[in-house]
C-alpha positions as CSV (number, residue, x, y, z in Angstrom):
1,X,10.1,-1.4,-3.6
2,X,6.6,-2.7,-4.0
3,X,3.4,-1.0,-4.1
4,X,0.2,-2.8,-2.6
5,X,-3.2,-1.1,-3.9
6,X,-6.0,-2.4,-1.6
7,X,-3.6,-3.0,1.0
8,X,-5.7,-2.0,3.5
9,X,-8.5,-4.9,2.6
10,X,-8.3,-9.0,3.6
11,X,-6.1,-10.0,0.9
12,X,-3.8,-6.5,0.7
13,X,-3.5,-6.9,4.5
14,X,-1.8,-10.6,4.1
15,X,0.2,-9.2,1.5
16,X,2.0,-7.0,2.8
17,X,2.4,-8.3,6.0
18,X,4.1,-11.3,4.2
19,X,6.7,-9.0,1.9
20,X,7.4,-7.2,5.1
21,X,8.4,-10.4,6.7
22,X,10.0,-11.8,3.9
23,X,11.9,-8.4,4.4
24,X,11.3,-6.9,0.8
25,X,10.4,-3.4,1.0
26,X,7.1,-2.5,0.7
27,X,4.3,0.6,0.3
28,X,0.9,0.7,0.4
29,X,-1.2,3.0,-1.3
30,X,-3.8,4.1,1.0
31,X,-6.5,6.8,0.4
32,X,-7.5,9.3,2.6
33,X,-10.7,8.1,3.6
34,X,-8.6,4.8,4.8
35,X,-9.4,3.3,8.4
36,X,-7.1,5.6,10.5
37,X,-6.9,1.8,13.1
38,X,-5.7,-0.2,9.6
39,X,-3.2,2.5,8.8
40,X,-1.6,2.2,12.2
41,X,-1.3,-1.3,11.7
42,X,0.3,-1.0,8.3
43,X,2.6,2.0,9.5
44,X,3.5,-0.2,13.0
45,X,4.4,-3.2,10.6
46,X,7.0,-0.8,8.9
47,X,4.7,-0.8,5.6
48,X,5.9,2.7,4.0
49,X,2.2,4.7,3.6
50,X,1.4,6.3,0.3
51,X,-1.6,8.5,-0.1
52,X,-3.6,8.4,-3.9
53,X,-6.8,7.4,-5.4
54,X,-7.3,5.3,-8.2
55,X,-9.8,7.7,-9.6
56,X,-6.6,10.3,-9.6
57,X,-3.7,9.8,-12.3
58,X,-1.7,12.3,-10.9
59,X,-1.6,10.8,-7.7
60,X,-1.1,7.7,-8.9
61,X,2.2,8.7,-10.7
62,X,3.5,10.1,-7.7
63,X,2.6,6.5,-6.1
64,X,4.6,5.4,-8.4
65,X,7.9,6.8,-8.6
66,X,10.4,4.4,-7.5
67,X,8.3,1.6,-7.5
68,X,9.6,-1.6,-9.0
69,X,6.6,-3.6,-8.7
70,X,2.6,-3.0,-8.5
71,X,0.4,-5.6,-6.6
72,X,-3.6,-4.7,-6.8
73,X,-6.2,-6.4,-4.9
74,X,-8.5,-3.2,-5.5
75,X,-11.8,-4.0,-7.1
């Protein structure tokens, strides 16, 4: 699976929405601050929703696990 950081921005948005429909599967790490209306379009696009912060390592880890692949378009 891959992990999108920042997928809730321009860039993350296209992202995923393009390894969705190239049917890879795909997470997005989200925080909880995240636009609740850009969640639901993530979610409604079958993008699987991970909760961390970048700030956090343990959340990150747990992100992580069973990730193949990291994608970032956080700055």
């Amino acid at each position: 699976m891959d992990l999108v950081v920042g997928a809730t921005g321009i860039l993350g948005t296209e992202i995923v929405q393009r390894l969705a429909a190239a049917g890879r599967p795909v997470a997005a790490l989200v925080r909880p601050t995240s636009d609740a209306s850009k969640l639901e379009r993530l979610n409604t696009a079958g993008i699987t929703l991970v909760h961390g912060d970048l700030k956090e390592r343990p959340t990150l880890d747990a992100c992580c696990r069973g990730i193949s692949t990291v994608i970032s378009t956080a700055s």
